[in-house]
MITOR-680496 format. One record per residue: residue number from 1; residue in one letter; z, x negated, y of N, C-alpha, C, O in turn. Coordinates in steps of 0.05 Angstrom, whole numbers, plus 5000, padded with zeros to 4 digits. Layout:
# MITOR-680496
  pos  code   n_z   n_x   n_y  ca_z  ca_x  ca_y   c_z   c_x   c_y   o_z   o_x   o_y
  NUM     A     Z     X     Y     Z     X     Y     Z     X     Y     Z     X     Y
...
END
This chain:
# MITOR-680496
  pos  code   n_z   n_x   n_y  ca_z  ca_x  ca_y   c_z   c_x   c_y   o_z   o_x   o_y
    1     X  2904  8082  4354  2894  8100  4334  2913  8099  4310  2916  8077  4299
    2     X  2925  8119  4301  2942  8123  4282  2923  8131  4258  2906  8149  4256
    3     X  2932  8109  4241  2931  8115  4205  2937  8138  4183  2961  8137  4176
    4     X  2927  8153  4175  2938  8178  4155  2949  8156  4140  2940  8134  4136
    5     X  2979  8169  4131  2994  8159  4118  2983  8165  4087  2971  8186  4081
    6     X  2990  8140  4066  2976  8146  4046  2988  8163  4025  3012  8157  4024
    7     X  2982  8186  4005  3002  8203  3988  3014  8183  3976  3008  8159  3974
    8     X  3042  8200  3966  3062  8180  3955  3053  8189  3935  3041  8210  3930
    9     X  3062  8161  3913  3059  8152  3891  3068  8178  3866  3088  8192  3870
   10     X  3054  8181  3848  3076  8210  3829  3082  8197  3821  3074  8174  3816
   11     X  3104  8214  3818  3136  8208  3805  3122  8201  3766  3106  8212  3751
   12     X  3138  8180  3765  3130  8175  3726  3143  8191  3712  3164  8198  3722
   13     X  3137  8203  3688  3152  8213  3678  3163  8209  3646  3150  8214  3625
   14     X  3191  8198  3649  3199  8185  3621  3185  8200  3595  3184  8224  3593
   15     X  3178  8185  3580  3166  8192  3556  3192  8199  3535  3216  8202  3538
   16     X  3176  8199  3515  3203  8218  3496  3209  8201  3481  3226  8207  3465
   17     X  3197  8171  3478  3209  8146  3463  3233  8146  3481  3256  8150  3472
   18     X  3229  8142  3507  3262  8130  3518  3279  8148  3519  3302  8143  3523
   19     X  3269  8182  3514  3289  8199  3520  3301  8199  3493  3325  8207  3490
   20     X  3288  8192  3474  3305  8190  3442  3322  8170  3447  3346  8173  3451
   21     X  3305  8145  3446  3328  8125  3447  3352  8118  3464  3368  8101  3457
   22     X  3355  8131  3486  3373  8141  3511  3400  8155  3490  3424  8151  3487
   23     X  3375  8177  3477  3404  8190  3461  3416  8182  3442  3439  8190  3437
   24     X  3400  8163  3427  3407  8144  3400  3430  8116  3412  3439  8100  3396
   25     X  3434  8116  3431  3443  8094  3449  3467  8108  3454  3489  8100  3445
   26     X  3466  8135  3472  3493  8147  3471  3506  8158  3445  3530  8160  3443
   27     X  3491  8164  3425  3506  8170  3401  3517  8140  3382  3534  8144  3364
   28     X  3512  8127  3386  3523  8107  3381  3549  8098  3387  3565  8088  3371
   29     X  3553  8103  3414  3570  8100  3437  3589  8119  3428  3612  8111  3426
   30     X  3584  8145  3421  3604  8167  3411  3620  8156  3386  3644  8154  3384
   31     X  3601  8149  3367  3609  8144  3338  3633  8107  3340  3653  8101  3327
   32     X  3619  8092  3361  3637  8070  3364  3665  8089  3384  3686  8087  3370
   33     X  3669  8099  3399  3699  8112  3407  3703  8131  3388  3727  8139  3387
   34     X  3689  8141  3372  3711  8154  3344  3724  8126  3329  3746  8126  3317
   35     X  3707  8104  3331  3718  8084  3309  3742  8070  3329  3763  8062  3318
   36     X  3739  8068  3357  3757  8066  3371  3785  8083  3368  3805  8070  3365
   37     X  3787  8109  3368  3801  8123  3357  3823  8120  3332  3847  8124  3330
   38     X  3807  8112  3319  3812  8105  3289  3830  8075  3295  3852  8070  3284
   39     X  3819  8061  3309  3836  8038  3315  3868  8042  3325  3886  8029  3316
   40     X  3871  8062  3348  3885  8062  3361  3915  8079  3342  3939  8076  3346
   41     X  3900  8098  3321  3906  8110  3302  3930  8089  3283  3954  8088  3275
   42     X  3904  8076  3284  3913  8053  3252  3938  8038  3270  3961  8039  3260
   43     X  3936  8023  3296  3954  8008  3307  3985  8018  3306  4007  8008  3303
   44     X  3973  8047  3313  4006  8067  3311  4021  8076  3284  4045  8078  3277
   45     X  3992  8080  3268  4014  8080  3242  4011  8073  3216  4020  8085  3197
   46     X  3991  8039  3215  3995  8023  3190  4017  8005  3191  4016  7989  3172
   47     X  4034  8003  3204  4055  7980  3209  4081  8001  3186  4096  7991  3170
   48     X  4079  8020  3191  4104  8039  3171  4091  8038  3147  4103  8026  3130
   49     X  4070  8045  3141  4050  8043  3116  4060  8008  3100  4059  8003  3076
   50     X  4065  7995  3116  4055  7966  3112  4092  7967  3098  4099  7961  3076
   51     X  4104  7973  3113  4146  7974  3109  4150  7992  3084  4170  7989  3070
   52     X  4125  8017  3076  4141  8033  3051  4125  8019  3028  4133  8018  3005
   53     X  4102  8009  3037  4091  7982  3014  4105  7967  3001  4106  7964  2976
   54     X  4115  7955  3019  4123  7931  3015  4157  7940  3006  4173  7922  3002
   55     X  4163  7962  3003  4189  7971  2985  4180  7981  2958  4195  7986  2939
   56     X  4156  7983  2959  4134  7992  2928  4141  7968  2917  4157  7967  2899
   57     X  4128  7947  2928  4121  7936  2910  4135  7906  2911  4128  7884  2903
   58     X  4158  7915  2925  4181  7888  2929  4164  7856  2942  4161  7833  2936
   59     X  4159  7871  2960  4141  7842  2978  4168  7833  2997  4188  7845  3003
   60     X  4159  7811  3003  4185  7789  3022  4181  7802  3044  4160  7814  3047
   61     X  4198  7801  3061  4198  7796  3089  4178  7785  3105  4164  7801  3117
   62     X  4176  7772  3108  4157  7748  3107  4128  7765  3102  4117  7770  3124
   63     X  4115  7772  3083  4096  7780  3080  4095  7801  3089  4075  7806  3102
   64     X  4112  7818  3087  4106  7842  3107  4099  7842  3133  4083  7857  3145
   65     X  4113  7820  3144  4111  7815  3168  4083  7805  3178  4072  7814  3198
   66     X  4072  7786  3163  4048  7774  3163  4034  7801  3157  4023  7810  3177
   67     X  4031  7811  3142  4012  7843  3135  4014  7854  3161  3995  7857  3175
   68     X  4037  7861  3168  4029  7870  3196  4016  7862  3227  4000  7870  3244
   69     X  4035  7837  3219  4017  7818  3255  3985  7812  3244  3971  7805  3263
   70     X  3971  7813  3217  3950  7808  3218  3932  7834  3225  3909  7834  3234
   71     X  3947  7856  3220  3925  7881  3215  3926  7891  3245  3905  7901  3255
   72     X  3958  7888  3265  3954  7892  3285  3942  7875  3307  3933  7882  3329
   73     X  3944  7854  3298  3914  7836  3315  3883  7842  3311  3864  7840  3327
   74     X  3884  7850  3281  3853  7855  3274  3843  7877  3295  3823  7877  3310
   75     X  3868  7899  3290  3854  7929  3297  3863  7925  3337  3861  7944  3353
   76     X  3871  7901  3346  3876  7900  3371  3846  7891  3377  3831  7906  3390
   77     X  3835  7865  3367  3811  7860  3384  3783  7875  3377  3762  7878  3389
   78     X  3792  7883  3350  3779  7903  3343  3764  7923  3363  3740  7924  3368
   79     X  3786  7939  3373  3789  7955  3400  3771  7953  3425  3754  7966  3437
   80     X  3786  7920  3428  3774  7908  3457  3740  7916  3449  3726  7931  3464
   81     X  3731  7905  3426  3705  7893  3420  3687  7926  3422  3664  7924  3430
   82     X  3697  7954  3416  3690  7974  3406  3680  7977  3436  3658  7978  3445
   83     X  3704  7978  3447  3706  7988  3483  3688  7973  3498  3675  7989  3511
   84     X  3683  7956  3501  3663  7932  3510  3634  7939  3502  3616  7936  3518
   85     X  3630  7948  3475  3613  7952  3465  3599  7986  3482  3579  7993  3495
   86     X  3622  7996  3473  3609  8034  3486  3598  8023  3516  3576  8029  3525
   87     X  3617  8008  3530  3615  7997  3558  3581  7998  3570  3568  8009  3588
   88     X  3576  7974  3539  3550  7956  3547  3528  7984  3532  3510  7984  3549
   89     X  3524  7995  3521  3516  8018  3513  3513  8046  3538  3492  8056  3547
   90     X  3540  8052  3544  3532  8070  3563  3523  8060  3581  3502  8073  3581
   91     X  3521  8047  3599  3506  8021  3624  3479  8024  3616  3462  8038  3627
   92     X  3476  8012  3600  3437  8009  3588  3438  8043  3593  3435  8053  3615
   93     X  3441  8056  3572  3426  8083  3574  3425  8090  3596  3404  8102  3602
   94     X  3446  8087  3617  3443  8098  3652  3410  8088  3661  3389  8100  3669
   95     X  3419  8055  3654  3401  8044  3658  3368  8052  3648  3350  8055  3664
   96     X  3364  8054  3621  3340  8067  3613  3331  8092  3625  3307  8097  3623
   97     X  3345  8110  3638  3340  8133  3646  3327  8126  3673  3306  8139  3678
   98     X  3336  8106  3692  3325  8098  3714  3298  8089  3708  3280  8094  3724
   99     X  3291  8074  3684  3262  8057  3687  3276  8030  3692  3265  8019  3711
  100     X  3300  8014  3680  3301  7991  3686  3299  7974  3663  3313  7977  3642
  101     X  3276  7953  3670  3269  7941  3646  3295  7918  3639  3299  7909  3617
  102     X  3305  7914  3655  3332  7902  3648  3351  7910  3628  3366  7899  3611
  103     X  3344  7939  3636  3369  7959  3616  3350  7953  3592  3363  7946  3572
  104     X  3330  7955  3589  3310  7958  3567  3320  7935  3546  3328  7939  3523
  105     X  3316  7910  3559  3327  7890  3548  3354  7882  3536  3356  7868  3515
  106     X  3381  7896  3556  3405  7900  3544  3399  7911  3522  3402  7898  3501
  107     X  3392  7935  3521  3393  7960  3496  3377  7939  3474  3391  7938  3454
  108     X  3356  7924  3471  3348  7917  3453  3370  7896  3437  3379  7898  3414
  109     X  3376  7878  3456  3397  7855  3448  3422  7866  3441  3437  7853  3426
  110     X  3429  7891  3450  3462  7899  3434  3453  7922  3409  3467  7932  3392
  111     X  3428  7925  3413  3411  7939  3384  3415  7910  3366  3435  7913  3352
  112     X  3407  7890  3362  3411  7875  3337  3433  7854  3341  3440  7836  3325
  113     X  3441  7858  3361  3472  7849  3352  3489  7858  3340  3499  7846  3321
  114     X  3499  7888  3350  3514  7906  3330  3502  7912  3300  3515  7916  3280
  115     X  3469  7913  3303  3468  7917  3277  3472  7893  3257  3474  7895  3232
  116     X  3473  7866  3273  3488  7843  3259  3513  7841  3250  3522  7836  3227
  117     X  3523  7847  3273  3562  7849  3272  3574  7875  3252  3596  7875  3241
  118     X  3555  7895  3251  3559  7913  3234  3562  7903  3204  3581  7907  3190
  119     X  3539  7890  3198  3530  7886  3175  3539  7856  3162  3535  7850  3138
  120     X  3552  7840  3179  3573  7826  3173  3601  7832  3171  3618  7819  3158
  121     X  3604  7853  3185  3638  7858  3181  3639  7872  3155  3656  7863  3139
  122     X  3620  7895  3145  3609  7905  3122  3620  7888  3094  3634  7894  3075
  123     X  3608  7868  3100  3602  7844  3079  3624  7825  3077  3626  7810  3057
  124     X  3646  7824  3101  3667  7803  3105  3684  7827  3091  3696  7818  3072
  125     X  3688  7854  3095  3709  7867  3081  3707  7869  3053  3727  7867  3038
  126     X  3683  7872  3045  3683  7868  3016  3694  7849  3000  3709  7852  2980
  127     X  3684  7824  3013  3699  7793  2999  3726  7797  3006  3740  7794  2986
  128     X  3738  7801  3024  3765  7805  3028  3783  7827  3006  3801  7824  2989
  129     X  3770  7845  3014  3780  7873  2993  3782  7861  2970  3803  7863  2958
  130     X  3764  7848  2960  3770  7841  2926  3791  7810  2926  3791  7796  2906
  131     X  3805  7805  2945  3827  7789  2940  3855  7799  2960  3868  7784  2975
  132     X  3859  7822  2957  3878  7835  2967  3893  7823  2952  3887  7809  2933
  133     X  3923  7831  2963  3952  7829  2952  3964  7853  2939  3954  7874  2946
  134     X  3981  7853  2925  3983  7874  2912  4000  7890  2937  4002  7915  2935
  135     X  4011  7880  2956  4017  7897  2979  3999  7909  3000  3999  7930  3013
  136     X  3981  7886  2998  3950  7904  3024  3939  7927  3002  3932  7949  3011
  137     X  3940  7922  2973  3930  7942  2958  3948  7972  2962  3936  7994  2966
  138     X  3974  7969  2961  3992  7989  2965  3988  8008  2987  3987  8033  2986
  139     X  3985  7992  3009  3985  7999  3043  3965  8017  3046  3967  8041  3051
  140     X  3941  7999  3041  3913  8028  3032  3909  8043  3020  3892  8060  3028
  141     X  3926  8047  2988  3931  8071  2973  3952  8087  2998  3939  8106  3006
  142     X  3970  8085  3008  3986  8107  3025  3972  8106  3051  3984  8121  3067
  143     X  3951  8095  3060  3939  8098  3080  3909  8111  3072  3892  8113  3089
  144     X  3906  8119  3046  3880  8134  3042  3900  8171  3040  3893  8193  3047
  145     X  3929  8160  3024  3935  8192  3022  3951  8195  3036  3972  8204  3025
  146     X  3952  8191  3068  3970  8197  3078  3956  8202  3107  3962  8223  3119
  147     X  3939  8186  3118  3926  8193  3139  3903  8219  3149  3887  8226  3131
  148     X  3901  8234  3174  3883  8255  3170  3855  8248  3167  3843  8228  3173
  149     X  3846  8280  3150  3810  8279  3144  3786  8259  3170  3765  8247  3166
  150     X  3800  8264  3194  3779  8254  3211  3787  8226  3213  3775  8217  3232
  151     X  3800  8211  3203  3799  8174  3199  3790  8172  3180  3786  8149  3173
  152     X  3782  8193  3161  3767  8180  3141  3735  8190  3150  3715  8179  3140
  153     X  3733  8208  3165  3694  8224  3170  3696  8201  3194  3673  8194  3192
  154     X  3705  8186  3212  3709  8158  3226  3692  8144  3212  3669  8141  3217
  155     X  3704  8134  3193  3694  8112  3166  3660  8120  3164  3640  8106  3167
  156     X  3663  8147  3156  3635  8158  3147  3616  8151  3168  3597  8136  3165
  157     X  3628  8167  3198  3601  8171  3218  3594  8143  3224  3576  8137  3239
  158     X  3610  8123  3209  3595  8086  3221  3567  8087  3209  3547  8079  3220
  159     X  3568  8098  3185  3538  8093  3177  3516  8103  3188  3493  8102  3180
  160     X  3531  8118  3216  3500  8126  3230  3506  8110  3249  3511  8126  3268
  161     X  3509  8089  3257  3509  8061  3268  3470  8053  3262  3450  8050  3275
  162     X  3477  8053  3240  3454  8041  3233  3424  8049  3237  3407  8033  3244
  163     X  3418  8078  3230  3397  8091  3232  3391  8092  3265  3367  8092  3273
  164     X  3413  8093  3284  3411  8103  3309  3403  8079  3328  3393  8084  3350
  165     X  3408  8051  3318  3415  8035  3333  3376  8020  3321  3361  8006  3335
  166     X  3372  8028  3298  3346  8019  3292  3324  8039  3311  3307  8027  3325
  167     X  3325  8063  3311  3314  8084  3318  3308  8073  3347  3285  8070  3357
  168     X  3335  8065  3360  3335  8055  3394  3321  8032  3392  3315  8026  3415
  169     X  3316  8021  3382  3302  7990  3365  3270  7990  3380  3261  7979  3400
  170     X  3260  8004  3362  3236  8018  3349  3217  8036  3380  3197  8034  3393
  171     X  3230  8044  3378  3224  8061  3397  3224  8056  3433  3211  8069  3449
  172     X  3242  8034  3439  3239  8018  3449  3218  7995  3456  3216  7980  3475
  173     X  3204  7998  3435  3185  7973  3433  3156  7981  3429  3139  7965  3423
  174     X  3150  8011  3434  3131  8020  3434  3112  8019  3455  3119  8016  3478
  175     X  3088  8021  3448  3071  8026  3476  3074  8032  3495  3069  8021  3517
  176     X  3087  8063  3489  3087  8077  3507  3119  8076  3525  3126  8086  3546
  177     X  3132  8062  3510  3152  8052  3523  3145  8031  3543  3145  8033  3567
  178     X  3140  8013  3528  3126  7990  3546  3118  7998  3573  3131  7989  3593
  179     X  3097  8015  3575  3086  8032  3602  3111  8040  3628  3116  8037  3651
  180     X  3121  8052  3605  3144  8071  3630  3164  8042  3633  3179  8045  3653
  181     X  3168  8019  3623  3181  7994  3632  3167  7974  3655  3176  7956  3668
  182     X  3137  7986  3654  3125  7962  3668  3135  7966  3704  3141  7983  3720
  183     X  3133  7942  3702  3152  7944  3735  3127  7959  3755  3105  7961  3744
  184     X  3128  7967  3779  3107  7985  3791  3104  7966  3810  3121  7949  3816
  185     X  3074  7970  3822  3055  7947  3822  3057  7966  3860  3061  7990  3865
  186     X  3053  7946  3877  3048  7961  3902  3019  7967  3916  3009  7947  3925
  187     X  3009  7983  3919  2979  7980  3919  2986  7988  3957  3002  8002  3969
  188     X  2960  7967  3965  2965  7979  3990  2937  7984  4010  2918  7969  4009
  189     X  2939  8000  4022  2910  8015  4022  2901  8003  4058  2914  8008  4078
  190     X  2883  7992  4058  2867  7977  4082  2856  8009  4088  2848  8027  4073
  191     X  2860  8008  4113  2837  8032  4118  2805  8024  4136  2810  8007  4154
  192     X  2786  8029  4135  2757  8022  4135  2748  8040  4157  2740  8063  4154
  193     X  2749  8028  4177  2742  8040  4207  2708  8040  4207  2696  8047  4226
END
């Protein structure tokens, strides 16, 4: 005697917390490869910036040289860290789109990390900036008037780092998120002869 097979399960359907935060996750991801951009930018042409400086303002050899191997190491791992970052960003959001509470969990943990690492690098440039050299001072005066409008709207769009990466936060951690994360339960149906 054959069993009616039981209807299949409906399909869930993502709520609009994860479909925000999906997008707040990929825009993130955009605004870190503009800042990527900007890196790859700066690698190619603060090192000349750093050589007509340092004829400004009669810096050694020596220091120029150091101005350079430091800024082109900075903006090297800099890079790595951006790229790595979009990496672990685009992955989760694939991930969130499926229903994987795994991804759920990535996205939360590189949600307050970056907004850590953000908000420390923030805070480490400032203390730095106010003990420049009068040559790192020079370099950034010809690298504010000399580079194009979009390395500096770069600079700008970081501050939506912040709103986007809280938003994915938040929203994440909602009820109704919660729901569409809960792992699915197998129900299995005895039939009653």
């Amino acid at each position: 005697m054959s069993h009616p097979t039981p209807p299949p399960m409906p399909r869930w359907r993502r709520p609009w917390t994860v479909t925000v935060a999906t997008g707040a996750l990929l825009g993130t991801a955009a605004v870190l490869l503009l800042q990527a951009a900007a890196c790859v930018y700066d690698l190619a042409k603060y090192p000349a910036l750093v050589d007509r400086a340092g004829r400004a303002t009669g810096a050694t050899a020596a220091d120029i040289g150091t101005e350079k191997s430091a800024s082109n190491s900075g903006d090297a791992v800099t890079l790595v860290v951006l790229l790595v970052c979009v990496l672990v960003l685009l992955t989760s959001a694939a991930g969130l789109r499926r229903a994987s509470n795994r991804a759920r969990l990535v996205s939360l943990a590189a949600s307050v990390a970056l907004l850590m690492c953000c908000t420390g690098t923030v805070v480490a440039n400032n203390l730095v900036a106010s003990q420049n050299t009068a040559l790192e001072r020079e370099a950034v005066r010809l690298q504010d008037a000399s580079y194009p409008a979009w390395f500096a709207a770069a600079d700008a769009a970081a501050l939506l780092i912040y709103p986007l990466l809280l938003v994915t936060f938040v929203l994440l951690l909602l009820p109704v998120s919660n729901r569409f994360f809960r792992a699915e339960r197998l129900v299995y149906l005895v039939p009653v002869d």
